[in-house]
N, C-alpha and C positions, 0 to 999 in steps of 0.2 A: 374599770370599764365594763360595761357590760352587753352584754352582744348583742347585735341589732337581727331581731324578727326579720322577715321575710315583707311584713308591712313596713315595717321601720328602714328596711334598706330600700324600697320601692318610693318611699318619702324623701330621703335621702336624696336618691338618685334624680327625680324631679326638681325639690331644692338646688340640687347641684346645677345641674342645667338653667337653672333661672338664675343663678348668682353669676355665670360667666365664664366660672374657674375652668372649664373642659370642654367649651365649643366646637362641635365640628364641623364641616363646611358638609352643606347637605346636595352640592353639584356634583355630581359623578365628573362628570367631561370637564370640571375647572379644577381639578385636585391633579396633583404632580406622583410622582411613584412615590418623593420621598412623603408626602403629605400619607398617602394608605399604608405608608408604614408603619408611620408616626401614629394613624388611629388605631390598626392593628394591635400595636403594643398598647396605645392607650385602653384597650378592652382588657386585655391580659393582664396588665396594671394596676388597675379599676378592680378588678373581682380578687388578684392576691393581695391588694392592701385592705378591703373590707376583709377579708380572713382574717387577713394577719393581726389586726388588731381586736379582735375578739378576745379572751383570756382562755384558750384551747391548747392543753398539751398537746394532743392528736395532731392538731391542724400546727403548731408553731413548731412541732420538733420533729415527729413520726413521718409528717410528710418531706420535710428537707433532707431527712437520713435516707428514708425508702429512693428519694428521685435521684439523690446520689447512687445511690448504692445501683440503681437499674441502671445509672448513664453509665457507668463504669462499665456494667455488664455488656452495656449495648454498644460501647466502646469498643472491649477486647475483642468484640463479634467482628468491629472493622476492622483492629489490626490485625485478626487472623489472616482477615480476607485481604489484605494486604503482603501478608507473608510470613510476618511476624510474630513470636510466642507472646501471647497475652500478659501473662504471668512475669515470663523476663523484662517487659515495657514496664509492668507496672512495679515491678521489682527497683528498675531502675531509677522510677521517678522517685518512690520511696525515698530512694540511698538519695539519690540530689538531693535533695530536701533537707534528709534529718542526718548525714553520714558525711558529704561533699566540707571539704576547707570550710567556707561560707555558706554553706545552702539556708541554714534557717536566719542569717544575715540578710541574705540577697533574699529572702522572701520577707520579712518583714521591709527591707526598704520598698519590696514589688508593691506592698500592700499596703503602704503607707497613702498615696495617691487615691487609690478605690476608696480606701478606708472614709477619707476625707470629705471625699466628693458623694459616696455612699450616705453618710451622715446626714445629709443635704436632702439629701432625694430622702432618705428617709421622713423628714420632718416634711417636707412639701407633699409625699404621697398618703400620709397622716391626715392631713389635711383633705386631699384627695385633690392636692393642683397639678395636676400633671407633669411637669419641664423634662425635659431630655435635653437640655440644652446648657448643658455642666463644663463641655469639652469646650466649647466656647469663652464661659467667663473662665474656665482655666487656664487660656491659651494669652486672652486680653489680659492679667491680672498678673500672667508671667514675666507679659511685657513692660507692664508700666510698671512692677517692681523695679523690676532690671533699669529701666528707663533712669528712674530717681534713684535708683543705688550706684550708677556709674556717670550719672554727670557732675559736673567741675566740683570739685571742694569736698564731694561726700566723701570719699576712699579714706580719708585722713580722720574720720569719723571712728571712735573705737568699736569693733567687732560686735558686741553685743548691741549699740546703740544701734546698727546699719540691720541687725537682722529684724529687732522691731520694730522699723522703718518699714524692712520690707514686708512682714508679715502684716503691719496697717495699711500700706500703700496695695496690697493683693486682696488683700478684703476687704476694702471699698471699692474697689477694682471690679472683683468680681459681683459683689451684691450690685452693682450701680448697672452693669451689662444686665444683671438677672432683674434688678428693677425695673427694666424695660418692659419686660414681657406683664408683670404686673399692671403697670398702668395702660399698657396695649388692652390689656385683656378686661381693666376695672373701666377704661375711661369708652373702649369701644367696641368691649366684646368680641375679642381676637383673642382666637385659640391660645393657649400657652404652649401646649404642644405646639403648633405650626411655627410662629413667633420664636418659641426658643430655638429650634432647629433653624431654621433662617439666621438667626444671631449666633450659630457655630459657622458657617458659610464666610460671613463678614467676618467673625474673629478669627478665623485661620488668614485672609485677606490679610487683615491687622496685624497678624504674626510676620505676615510674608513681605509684608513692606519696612514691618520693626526691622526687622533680621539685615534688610537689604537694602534700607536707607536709613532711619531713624535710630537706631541705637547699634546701627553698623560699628563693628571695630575697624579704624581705619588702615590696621597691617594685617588684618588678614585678605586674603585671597574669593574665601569664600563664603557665602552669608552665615555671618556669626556676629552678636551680638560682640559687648565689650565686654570680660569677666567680672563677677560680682564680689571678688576679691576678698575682704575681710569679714562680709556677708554669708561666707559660706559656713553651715551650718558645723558644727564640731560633733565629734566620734563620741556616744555614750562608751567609758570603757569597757564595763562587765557585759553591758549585749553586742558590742561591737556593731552598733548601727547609729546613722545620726540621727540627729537630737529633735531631727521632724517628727519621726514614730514613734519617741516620747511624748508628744506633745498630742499628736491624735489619739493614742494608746488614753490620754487622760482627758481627751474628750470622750472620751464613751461613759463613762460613769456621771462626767457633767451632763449630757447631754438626756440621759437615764432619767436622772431626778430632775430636769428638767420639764421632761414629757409626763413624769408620772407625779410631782410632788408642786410644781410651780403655773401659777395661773395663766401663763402663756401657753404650758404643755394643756391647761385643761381646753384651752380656745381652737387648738390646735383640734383636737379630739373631736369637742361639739361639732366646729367646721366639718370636720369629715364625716362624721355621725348627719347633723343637719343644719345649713346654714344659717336654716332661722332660728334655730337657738341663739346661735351668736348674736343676730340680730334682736334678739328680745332681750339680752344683757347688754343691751345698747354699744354693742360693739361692732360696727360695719363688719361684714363680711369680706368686702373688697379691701377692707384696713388688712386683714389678718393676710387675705392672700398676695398683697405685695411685703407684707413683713414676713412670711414662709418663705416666699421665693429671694427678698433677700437675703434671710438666712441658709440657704440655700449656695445663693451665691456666690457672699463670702467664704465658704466653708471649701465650693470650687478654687475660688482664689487664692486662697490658702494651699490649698493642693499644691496648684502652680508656682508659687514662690518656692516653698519648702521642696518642690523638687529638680528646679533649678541648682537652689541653694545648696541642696542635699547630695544630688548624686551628680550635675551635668556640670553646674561652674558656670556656665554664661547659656544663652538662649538661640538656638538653630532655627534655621525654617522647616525640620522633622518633627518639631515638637509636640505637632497634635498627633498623639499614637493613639487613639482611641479611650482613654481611659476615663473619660466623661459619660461614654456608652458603656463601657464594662463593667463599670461604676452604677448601672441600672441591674445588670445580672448580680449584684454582689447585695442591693439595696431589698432586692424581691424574696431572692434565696437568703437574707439575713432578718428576715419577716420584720422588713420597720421598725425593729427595737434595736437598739446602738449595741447592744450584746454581741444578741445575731448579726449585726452590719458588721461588727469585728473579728468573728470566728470567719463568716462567708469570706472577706477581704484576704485571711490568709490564707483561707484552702482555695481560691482563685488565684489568689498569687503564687502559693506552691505546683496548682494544676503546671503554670506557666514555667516557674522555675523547673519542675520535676523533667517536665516533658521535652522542656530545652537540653535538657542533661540527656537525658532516655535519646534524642534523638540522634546526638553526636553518637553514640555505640551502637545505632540499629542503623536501617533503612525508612525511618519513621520520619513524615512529616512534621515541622515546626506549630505547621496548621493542627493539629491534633488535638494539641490543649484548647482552642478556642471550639474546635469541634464538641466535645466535650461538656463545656463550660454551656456551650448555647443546649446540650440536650439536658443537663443537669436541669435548666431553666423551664426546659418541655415536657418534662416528668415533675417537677412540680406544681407547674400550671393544673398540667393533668391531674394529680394527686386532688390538688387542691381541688378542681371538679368534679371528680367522683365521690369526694367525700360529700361537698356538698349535695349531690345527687340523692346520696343514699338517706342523707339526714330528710332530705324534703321527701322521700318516698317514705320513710318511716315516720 
């Protein structure tokens, strides 16, 4: 790949806008809070994924290390101010992590989810289609696993057959929910951003009626689905983690040669580069960005099966924990290469695991890791700004 000029991304950026992929609504007074969020990040979005796919040590590695390295700083500034020894917090997330019974267990299953849903977002911001709307097809994709893995006659199904039931039945699931926003967005020029985030609203809905009418178990008490029973995923022995994080773990390298070696990955590329390339290899534009977003989706969907499957056993109405959103910090900070989405995925899931740990032996907030996590985000954005800065002054 090779790096787009400053004329070349200003081409770009106008293509984009005439293909549809990232509309924004241009009324002040008919935009909601969640909508100025959603463009907010779309900007922030927008300028780390043009970096990121440049071919720049500086900018893919110098900057993720440096913004770590100053949130932490700027971190331990809070837990002093809090009361707390810097040093001892960070000490302890440490030992969770790499020393605890389970710690690098309980972090690869943490980061199995992000991982997934990460992957997704990577290939859609490649493109440069914006969606934040992952926690959604993760939530609907959960359900209608579980849906088809606990009605009449499947349970007597053998164990392996039921999981790749479930893992088809979650990833058409979820591509079909994220097909939406595609054809919203090709047939009538409707944000993806705006569009996807509205279809997380509806699919937590869709959780909350699964959970409470439609795949209700009918002895329990409280909304819970029915167990997915022979469905549930089996223990890798020597990592002692299930056999979801095997399966993501081995999408990263597919997904690698995918982007760099396979004619899809190169369409993907141009799209984000400039959609009228694509369009001059007579390949619709608006083709490629409902094929991103449902790869994309299924990739949420997957998420959501495998962690039912993996760590819960049946489906609750708590299920959307955010991890569709976290899953956008893990995709930015792993600069849109499945590499980086894999290292990001577990040092957000250790931030998580470590600081749950650090917290039971301090007076330290649970909120701490998420604190954290969001500045790691803000120091690279930044990074990533001043470098470009300096390159256009010089």
């Amino acid at each position: 790949m090779s790096v787009l000029g400053p004329a070349d991304t200003d081409s770009a950026d106008d293509a984009d806008g005439t293909s549809g992929a990232t509309p924004v609504p241009s009324d002040p007074a008919s935009s909601t809070t969640s909508a100025s969020t959603a463009e907010q990040l779309l900007a922030a979005s927008d300028g780390v994924a043009r970096r990121a796919m440049a071919r720049d040590l500086l900018a893919a590695i110098v900057v993720p290390v440096v913004g770590l390295v100053v949130a932490l700083l700027v971190g331990g500034v809070l837990i002093a101010l809090i009361g707390e020894q810097p040093l001892s917090v960070y000490a302890d997330v440490f030992n969770g992590v790499f020393f605890e019974p389970r710690g690098l267990s309980d972090t690869a299953t943490a980061a199995t989810p992000l991982l997934l849903i990460a992957l997704g977002y990577a290939f859609a911001y490649r493109a440069r289609v914006f969606t934040i709307g992952a926690e959604g097809q993760y939530v609907v994709a959960a359900a209608a696993s579980v849906g088809v893995l606990t009605a009449g006659g499947m349970q007597s199904l053998p164990g392996p057959l039921l999981i790749i039931i479930g893992i088809a039945v979650a990833a058409v699931a979820g591509a079909l929910w994220s097909g939406i926003c595609g054809v919203l967005n090709v047939r009538f020029g409707a944000s993806v951003v705006i569009s996807s985030l509205m279809l997380v609203y509806i699919g937590q809905a869709v959780l909350q009626w699964s959970t409470r009418v439609g795949i209700r178990d009918p002895e329990s008490f409280v909304a819970l689905s029915r167990p997915v029973g022979n469905a549930e995923l089996p223990i890798v022995p020597i990592l002692d983690v299930h056999l979801g994080f095997v399966i993501a773990a081995l999408l990263v390298p597919l997904m690698t040669w995918v982007l760099s070696r396979h004619r899809f990955g190169f369409r993907i590329r141009a799209l984000g580069y400039n959609p009228e390339a694509v369009e001059a290899n007579e390949v619709p534009a608006g083709r490629m960005i409902i094929a991103v977003l449902l790869v994309a989706g299924a990739l949420a969907g997957l998420a959501g099966f495998i962690e039912i499957a993996g760590v819960n056993g049946r489906l609750n109405d708590a299920a959307s924990v955010g991890y569709g959103f976290t899953a956008i910090i893990v995709a930015l900070v792993g600069r849109l290469h499945p590499v980086g989405v894999f290292i990001a995925a577990l040092l957000i899931a250790g931030l998580d695991i470590g600081f749950e740990v650090a917290a039971r032996s301090s007076e330290l907030p649970t909120s701490m890791a998420g604190l954290v996590q969001v500045l790691v985000v803000i120091f690279v954005v930044a990074g990533d700004a001043i470098l470009e800065r300096r390159r256009t002054v010089t």
